[in-house]
Backbone as CSV, one residue per row, in Angstrom:
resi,resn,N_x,N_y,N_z,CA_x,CA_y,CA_z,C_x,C_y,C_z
1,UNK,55.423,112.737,87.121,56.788,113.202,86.842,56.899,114.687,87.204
2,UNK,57.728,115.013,87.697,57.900,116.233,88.536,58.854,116.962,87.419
3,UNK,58.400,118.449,87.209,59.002,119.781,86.729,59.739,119.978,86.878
4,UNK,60.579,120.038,86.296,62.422,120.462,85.985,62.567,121.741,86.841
5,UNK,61.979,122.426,85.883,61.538,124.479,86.063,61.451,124.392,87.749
6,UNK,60.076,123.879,87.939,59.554,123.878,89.285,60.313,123.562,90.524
7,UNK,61.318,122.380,89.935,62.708,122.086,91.146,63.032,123.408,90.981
8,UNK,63.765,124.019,90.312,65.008,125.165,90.171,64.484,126.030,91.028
9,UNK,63.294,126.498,90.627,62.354,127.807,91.627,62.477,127.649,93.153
10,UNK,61.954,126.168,93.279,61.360,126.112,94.519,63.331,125.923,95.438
11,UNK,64.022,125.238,94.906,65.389,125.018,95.653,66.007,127.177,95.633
12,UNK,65.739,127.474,94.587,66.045,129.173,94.657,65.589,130.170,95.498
13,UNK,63.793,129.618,95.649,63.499,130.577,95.836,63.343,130.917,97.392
14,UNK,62.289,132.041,97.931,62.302,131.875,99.153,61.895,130.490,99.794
15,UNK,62.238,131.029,101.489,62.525,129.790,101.985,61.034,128.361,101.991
16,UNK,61.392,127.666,101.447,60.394,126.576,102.130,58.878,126.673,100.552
17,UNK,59.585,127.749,100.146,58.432,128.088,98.786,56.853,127.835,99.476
18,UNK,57.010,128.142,100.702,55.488,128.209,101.927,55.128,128.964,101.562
19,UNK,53.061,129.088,101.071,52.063,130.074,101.676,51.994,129.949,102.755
20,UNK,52.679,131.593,103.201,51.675,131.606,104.750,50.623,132.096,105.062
21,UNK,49.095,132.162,105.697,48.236,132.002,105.977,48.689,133.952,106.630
22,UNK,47.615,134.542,105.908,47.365,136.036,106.364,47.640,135.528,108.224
23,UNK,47.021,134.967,108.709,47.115,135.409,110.614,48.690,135.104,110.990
24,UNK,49.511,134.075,110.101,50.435,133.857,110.637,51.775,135.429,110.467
25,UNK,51.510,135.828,109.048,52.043,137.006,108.713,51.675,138.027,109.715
26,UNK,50.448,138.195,110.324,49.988,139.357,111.216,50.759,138.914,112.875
27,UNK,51.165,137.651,113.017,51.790,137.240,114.011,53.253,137.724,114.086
28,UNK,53.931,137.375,113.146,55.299,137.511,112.904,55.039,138.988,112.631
29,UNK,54.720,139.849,111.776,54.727,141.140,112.031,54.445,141.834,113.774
30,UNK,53.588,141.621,114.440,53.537,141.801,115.486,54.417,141.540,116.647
31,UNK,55.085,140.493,116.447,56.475,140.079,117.033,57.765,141.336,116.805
32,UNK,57.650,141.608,115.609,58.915,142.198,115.172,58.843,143.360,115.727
33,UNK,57.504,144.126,115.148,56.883,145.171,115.733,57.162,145.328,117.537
34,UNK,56.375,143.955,118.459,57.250,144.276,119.752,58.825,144.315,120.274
35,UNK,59.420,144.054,119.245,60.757,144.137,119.757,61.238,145.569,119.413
36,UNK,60.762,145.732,118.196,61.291,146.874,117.701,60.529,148.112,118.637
37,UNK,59.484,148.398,119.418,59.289,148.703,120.389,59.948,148.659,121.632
38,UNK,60.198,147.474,121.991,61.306,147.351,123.536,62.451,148.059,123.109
39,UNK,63.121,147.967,121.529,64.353,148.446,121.678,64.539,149.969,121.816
40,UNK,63.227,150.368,120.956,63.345,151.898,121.365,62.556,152.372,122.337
41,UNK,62.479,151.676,123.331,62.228,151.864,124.670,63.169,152.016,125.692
42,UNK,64.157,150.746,125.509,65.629,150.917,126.149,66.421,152.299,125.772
43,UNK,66.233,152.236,124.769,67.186,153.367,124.015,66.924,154.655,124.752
44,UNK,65.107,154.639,124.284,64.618,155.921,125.485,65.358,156.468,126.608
45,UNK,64.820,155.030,127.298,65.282,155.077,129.141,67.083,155.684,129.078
46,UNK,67.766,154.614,128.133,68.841,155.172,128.385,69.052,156.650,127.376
47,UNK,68.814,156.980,126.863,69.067,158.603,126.175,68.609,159.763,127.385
48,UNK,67.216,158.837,127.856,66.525,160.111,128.764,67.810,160.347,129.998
49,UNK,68.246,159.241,130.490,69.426,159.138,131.493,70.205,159.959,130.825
50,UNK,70.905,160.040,129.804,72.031,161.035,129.202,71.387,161.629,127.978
51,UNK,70.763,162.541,128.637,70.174,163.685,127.837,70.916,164.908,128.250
52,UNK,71.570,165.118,129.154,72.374,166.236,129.677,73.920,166.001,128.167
53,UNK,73.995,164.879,128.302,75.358,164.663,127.626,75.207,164.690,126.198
54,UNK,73.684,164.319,125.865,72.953,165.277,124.219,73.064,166.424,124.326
55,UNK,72.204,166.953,124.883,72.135,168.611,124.956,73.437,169.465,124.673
56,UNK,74.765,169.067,125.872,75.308,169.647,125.631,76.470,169.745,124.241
57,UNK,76.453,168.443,123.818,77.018,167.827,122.402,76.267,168.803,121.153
58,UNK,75.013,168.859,121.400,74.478,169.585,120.358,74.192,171.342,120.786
59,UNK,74.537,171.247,121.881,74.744,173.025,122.295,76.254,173.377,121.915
60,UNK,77.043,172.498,122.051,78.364,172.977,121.962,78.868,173.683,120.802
61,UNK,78.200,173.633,119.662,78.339,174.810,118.381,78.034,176.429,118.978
62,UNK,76.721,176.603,119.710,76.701,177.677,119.928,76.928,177.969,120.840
63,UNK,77.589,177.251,122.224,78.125,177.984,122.924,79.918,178.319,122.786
64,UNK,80.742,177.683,121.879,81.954,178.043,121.204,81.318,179.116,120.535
65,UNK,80.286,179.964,119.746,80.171,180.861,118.707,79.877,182.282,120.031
66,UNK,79.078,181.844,121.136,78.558,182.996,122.183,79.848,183.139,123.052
67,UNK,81.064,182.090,123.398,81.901,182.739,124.582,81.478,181.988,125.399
68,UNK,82.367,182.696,126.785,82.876,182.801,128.048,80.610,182.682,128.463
69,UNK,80.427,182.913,129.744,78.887,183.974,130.373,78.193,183.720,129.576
70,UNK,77.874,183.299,128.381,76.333,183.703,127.778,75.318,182.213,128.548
71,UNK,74.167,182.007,128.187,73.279,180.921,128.631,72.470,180.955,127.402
72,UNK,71.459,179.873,128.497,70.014,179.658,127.641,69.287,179.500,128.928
73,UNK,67.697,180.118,128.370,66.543,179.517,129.221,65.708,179.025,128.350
74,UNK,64.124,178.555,129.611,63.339,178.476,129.453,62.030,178.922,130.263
75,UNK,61.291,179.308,129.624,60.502,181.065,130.225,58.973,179.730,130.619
76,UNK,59.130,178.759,130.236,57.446,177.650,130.776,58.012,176.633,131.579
77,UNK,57.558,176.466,133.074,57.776,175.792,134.185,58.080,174.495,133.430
78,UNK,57.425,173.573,132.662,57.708,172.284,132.002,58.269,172.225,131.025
79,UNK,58.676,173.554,130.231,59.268,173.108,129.504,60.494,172.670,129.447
80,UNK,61.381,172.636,130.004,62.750,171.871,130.589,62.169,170.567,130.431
81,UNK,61.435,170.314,131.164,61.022,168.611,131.527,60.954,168.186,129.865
82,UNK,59.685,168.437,129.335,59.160,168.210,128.342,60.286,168.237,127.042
83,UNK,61.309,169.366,127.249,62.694,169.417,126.234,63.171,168.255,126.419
84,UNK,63.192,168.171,127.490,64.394,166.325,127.621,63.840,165.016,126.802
85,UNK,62.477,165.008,127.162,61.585,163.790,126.287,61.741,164.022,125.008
86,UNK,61.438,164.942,124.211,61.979,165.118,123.124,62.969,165.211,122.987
87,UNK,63.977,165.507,123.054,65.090,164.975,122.853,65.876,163.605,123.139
88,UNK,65.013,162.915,123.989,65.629,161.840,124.332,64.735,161.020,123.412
89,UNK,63.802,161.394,123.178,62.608,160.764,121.838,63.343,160.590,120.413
90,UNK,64.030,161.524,120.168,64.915,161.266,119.096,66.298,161.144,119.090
91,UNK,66.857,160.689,120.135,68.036,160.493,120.635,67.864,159.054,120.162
92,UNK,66.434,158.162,120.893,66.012,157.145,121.342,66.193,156.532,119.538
93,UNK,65.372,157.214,118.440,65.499,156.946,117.498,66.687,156.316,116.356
94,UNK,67.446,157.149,116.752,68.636,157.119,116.480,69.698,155.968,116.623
95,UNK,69.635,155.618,118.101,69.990,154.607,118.683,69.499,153.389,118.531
96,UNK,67.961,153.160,118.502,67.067,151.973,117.985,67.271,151.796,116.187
97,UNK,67.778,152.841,115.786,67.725,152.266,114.100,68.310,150.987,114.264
98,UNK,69.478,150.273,114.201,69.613,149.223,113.696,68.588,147.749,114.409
99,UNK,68.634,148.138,115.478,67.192,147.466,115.824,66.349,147.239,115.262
100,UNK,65.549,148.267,114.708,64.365,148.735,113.789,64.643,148.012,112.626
101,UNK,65.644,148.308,111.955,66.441,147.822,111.063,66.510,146.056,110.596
102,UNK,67.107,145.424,111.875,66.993,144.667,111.662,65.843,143.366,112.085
103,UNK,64.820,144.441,112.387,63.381,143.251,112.494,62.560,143.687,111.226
104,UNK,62.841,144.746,110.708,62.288,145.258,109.347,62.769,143.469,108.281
105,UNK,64.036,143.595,108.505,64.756,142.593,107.475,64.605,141.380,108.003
106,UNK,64.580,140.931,109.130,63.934,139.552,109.491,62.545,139.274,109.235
107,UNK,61.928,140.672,109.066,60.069,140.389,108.420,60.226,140.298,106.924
108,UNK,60.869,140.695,106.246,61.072,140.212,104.609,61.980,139.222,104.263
109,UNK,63.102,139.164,104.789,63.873,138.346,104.424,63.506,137.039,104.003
110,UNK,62.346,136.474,104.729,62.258,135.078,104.335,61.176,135.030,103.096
111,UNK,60.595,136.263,102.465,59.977,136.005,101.255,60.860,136.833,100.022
112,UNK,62.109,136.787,100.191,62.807,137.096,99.212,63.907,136.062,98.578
113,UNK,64.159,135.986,97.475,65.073,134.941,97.057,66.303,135.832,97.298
114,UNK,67.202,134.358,97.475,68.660,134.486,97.686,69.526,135.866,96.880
115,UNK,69.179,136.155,95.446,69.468,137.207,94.961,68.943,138.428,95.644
116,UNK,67.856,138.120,95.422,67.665,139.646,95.955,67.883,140.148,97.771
117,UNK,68.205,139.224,98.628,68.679,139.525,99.798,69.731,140.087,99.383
118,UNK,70.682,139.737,98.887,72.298,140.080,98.242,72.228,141.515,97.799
119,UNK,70.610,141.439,96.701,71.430,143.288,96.423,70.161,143.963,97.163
120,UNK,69.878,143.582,98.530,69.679,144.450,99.177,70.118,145.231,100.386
121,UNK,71.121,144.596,100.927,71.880,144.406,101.939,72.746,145.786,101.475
122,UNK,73.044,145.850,100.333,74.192,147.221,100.382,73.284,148.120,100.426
123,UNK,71.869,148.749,100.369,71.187,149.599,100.586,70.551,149.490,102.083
124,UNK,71.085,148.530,102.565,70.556,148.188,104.362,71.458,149.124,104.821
125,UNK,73.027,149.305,104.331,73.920,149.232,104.916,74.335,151.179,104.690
126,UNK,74.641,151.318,103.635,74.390,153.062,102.765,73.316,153.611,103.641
127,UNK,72.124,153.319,104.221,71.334,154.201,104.404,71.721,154.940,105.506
128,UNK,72.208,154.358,106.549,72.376,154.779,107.833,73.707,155.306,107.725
129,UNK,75.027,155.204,106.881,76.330,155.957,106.674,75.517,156.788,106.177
130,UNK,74.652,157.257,104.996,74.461,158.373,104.772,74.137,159.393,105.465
131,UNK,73.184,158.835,106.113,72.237,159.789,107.165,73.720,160.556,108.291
132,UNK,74.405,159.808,108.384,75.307,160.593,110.007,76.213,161.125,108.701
133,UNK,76.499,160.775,107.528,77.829,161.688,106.916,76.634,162.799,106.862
134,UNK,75.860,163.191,106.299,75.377,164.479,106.376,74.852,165.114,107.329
135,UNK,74.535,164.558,108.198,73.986,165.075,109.721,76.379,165.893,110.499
136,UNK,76.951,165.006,109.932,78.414,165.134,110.758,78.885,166.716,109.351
137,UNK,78.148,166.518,108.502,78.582,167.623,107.848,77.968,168.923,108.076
138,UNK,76.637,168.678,108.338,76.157,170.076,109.177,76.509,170.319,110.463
139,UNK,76.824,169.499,111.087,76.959,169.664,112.468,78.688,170.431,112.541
140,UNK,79.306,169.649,112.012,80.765,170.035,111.999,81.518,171.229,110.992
141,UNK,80.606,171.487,109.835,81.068,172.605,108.939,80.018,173.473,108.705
142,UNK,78.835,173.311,108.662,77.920,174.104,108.537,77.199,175.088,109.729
143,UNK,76.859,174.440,110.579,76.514,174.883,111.727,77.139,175.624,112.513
144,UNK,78.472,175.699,112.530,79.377,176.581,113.368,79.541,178.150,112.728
145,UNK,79.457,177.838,110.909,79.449,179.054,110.090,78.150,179.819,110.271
146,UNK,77.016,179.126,110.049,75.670,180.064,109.988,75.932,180.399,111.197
147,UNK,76.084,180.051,112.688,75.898,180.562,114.307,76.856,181.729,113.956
148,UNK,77.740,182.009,113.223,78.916,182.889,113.590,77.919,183.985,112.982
149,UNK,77.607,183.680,111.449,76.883,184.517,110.750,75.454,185.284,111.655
150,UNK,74.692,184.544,112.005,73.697,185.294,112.930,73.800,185.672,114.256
151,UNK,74.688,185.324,114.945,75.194,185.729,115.763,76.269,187.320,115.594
152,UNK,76.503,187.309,114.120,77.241,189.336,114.171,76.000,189.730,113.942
153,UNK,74.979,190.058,114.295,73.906,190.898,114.095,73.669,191.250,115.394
154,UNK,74.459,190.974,116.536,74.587,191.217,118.016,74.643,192.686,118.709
155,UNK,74.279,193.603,119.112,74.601,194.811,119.415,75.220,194.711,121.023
156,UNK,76.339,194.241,121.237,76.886,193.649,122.820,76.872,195.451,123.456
157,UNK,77.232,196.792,122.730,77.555,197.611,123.263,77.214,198.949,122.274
158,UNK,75.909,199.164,122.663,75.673,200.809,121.664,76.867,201.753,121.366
159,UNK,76.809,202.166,120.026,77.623,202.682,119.261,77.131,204.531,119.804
160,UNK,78.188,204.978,120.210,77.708,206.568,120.202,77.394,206.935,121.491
161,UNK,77.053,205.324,122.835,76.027,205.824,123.883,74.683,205.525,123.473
162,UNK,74.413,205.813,122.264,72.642,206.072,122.229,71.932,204.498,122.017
163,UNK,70.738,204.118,121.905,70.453,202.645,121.992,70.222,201.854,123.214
164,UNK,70.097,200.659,122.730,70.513,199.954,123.969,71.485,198.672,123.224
165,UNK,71.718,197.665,124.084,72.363,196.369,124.085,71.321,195.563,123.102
166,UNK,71.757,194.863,121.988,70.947,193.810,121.473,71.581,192.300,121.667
167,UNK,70.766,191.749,122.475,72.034,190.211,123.177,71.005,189.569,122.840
168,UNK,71.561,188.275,122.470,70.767,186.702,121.972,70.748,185.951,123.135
169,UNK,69.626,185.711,123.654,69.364,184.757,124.659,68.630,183.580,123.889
170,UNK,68.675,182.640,123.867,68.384,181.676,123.578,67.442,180.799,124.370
171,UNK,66.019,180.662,123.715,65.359,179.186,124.668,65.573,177.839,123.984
172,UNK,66.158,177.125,125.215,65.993,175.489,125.309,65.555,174.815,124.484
173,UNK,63.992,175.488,123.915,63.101,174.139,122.803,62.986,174.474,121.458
174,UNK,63.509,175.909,121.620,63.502,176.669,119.965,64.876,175.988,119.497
175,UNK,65.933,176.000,120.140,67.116,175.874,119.855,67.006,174.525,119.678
176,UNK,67.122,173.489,120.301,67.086,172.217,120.034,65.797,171.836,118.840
177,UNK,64.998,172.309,119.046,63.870,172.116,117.654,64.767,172.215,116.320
178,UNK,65.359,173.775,116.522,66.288,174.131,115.101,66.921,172.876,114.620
179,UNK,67.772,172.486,115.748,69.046,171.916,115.426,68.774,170.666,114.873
180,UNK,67.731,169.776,115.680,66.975,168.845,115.235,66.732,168.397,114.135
181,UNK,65.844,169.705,113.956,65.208,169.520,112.401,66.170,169.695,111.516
182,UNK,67.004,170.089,111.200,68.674,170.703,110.121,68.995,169.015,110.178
183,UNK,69.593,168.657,111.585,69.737,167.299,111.331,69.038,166.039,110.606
184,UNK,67.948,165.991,110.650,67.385,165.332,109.934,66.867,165.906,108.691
185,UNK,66.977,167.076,108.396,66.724,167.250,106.755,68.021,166.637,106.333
186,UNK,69.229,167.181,106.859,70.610,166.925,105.897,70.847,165.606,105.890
187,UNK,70.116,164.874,107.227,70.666,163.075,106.657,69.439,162.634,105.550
188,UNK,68.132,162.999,105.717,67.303,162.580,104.504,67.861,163.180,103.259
189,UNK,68.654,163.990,103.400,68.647,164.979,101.775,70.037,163.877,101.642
190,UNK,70.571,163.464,102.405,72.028,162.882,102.500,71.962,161.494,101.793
191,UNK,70.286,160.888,101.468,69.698,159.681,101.265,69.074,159.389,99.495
192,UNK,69.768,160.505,98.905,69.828,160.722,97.633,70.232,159.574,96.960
193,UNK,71.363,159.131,96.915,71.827,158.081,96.233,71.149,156.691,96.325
194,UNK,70.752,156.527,97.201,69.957,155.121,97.567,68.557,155.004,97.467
195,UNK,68.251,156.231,97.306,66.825,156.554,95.999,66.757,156.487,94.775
196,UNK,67.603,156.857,94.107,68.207,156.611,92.990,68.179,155.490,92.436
197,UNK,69.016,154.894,93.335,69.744,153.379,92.911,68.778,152.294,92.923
198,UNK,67.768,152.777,94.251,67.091,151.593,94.087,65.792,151.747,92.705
199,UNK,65.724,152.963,92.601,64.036,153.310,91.304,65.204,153.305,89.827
200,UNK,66.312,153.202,90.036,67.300,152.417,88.714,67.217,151.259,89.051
201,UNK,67.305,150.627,89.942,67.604,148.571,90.221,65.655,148.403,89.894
202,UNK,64.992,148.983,89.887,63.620,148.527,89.742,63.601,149.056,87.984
203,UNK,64.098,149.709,87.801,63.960,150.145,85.747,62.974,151.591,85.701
204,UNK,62.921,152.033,86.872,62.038,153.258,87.237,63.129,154.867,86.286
205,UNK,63.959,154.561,86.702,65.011,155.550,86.255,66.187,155.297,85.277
206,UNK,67.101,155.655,84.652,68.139,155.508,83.978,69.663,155.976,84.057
207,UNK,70.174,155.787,83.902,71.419,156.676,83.519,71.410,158.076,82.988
208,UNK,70.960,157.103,81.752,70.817,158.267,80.496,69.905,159.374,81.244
209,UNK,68.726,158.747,81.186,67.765,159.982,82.136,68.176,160.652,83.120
210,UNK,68.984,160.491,84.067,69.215,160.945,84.957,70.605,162.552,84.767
211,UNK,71.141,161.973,83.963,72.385,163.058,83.390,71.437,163.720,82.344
212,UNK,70.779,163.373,81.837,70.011,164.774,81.267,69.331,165.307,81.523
213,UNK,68.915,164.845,82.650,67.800,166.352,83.526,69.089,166.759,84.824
214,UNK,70.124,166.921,84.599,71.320,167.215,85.474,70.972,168.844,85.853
215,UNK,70.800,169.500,84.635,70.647,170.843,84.960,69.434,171.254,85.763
216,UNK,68.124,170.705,85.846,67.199,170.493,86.716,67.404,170.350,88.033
217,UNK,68.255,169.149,88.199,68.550,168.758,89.371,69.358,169.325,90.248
218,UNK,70.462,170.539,89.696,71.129,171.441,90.166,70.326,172.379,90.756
219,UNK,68.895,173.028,90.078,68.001,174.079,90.242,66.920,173.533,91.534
220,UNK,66.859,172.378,91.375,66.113,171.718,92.954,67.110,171.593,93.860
221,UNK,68.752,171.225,93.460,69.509,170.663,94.849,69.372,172.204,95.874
222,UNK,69.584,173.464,94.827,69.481,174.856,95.178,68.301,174.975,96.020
223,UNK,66.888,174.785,95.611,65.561,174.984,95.844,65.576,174.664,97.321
224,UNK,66.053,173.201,97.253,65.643,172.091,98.611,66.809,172.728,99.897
225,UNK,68.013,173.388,99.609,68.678,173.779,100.349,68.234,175.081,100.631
226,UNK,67.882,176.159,99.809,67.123,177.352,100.738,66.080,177.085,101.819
227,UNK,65.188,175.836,101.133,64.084,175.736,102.144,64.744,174.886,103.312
228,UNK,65.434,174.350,103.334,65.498,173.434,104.399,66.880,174.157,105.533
229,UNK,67.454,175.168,105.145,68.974,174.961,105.938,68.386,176.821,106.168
230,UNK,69.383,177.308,107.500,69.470,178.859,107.989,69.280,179.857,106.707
231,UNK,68.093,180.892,106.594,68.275,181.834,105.344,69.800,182.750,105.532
232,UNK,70.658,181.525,105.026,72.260,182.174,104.796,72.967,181.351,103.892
233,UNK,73.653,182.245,102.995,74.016,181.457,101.585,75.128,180.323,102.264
234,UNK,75.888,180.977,102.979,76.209,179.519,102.990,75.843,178.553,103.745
235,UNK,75.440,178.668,104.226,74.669,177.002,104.599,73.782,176.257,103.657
236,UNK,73.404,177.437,102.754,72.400,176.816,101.152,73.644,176.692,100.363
237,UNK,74.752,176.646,100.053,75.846,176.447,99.559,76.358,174.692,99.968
238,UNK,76.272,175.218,101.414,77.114,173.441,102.271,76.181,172.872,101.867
239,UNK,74.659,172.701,101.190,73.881,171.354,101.282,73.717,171.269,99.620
240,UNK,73.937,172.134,98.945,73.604,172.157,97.766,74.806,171.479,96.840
241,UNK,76.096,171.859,97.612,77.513,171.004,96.570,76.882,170.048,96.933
242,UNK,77.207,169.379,98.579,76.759,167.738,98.292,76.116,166.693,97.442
243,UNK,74.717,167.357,97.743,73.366,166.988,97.221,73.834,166.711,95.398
244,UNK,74.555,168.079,94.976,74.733,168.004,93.384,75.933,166.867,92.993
245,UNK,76.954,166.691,94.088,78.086,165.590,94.109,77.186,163.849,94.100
246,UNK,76.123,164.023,95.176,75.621,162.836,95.314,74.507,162.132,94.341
247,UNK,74.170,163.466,93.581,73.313,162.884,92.406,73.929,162.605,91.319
248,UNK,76.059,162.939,90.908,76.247,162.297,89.966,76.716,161.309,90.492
249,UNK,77.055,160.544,91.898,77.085,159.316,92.078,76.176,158.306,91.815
250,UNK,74.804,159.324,91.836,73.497,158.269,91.362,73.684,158.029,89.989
251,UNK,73.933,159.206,89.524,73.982,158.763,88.130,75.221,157.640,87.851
252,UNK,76.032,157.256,88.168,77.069,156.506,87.802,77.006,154.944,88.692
253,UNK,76.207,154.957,89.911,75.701,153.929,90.698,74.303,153.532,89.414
254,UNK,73.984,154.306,88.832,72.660,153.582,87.655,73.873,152.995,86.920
255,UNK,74.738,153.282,86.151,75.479,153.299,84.853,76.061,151.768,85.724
256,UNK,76.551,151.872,86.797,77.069,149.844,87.157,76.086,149.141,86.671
257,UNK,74.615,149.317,87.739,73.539,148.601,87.898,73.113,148.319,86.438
258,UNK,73.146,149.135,85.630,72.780,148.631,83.797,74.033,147.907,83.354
259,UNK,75.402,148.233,83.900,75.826,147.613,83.341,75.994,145.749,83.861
260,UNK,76.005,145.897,85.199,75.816,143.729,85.507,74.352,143.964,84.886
261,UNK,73.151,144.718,84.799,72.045,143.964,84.517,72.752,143.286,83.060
262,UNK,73.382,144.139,82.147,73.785,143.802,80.696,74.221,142.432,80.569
263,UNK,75.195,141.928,81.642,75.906,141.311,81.465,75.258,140.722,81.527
264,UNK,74.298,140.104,82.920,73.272,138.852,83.243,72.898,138.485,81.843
265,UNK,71.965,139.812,81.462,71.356,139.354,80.110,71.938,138.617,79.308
266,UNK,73.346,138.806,78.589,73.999,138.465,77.457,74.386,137.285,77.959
267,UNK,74.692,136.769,79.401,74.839,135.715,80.515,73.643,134.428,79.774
268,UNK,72.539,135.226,80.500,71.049,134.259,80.184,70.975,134.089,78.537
269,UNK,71.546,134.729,77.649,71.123,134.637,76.315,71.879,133.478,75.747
270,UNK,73.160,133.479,76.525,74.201,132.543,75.945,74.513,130.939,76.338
271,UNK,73.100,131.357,77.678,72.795,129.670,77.878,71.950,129.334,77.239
272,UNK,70.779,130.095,77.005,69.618,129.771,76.398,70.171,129.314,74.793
273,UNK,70.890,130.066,74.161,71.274,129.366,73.087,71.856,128.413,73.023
274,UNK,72.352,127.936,74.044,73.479,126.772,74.524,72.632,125.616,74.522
275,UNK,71.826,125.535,75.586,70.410,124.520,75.265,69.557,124.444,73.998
276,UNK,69.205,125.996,73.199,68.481,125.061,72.028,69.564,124.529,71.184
277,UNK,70.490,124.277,71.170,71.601,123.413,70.156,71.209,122.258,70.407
278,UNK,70.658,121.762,69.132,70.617,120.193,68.920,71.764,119.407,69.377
């Protein structure tokens, strides 16, 4: 006679309620793994092709802040060459996420039950809006202010005669390194909430906990924005409101998540009493 329990699980749970055999898992990982390779390979080829049309997308802050005549070089025979690969290296990235993305989730998906595909999918989906809203917020409000800011420290024309000219020339791999790296701190720092949410959906964190170390978390959003953004207040200003806006969304994205867990509970309690009734 076959298990009541044991139907429910096995019709719930993942698919086929199959052990698979360690080599077959190292197969299917390796599969996913090559695609997710080809795709950011294509991506490559094509970024490296329009890497002129990167460059100048992400030069275009500082050459609106320099004018009319100013430039950029590069003072090492390869380094031009070598700028483009990197940049088209993380151009390439960028472009392959949902790729990446979605062979990541075709390698778990089939050992997860039906619930939990469901509440994982809105953190599939948040991660990558986060990352470009804060990458589009430095790029578009932040970045144009700090260039203005270090850029008046310019001496275009000695005062008095005496002196000389102090002019910003700019190289190719320093500049794109900068910009780079800003970008990807502000979309990881941008990835706050979905850290949160998920070490609250695991019982790692709280609500409650989380609004009472608030004042803490103001003194790190500060910390993490000096170190990471131009030594200029405001650009440690532009990352620090966010960051402090997006951690009381965490806190209130915990306060849902406790509250359906509540409900389930009082849900499961009120069948379970339902069945022991004689």
């Amino acid at each position: 006679m076959s298990d009541p329990m044991l139907e429910t699980d096995t019709a719930t749970g993942p698919e086929n309620d199959r052990q698979m055999p360690l080599i077959e898992h190292l197969i299917e990982l390796r599969r996913r793994l090559l695609f997710s390779f080809i795709g950011f390979l294509i991506c490559f080829a094509i970024a490296f092709w329009k890497s002129d049309v990167v460059f100048n997308f992400l030069a275009d802050p500082l050459a609106q802040a320099l004018g009319e005549g100013r430039r950029m070089i590069y003072t090492d025979l390869t380094e031009a060459f070598f700028t483009r690969v990197k940049l088209a290296s993380w151009t390439a990235a960028f472009l392959a996420f949902p790729v990446i993305a979605t062979q990541v989730w075709l390698f778990i998906a089939p050992g997860l039950y039906k619930k939990e595909r469901n509440a994982f999918w809105p953190f599939l989906v948040a991660t990558p809006v986060l990352f470009f809203m804060g990458a589009a917020l430095l790029y578009y409000l932040i970045i144009p202010m700090a260039w203005q800011f270090f850029l008046s420290f310019q001496q275009l024309a000695p005062t008095d005669g005496l002196g000389l000219p102090i002019q910003f020339e700019g190289k190719v791999n320093e500049y794109l390194s900068l910009i780079m790296s800003l970008i990807f701190a502000f979309g990881i720092a941008f990835e706050l909430p979905v850290l949160l949410t998920l070490l609250a959906k695991v019982g790692i964190v709280s609500s409650a906990g989380l609004a009472s170390r608030r004042r803490y978390a103001v003194v790190i959003a500060f910390v993490v924005a000096a170190v990471v953004t131009p030594p200029d207040i405001i650009s440690q200003i532009g990352l620090a409101i966010p960051l402090i806006l997006l951690y009381e969304i965490s806190i209130w994205s915990a306060k849902l998540i406790e509250r359906n867990r509540a409900k389930e509970e009082a849900k499961r309690d009120a069948d379970l009493g339902l069945n022991d009734e004689p």
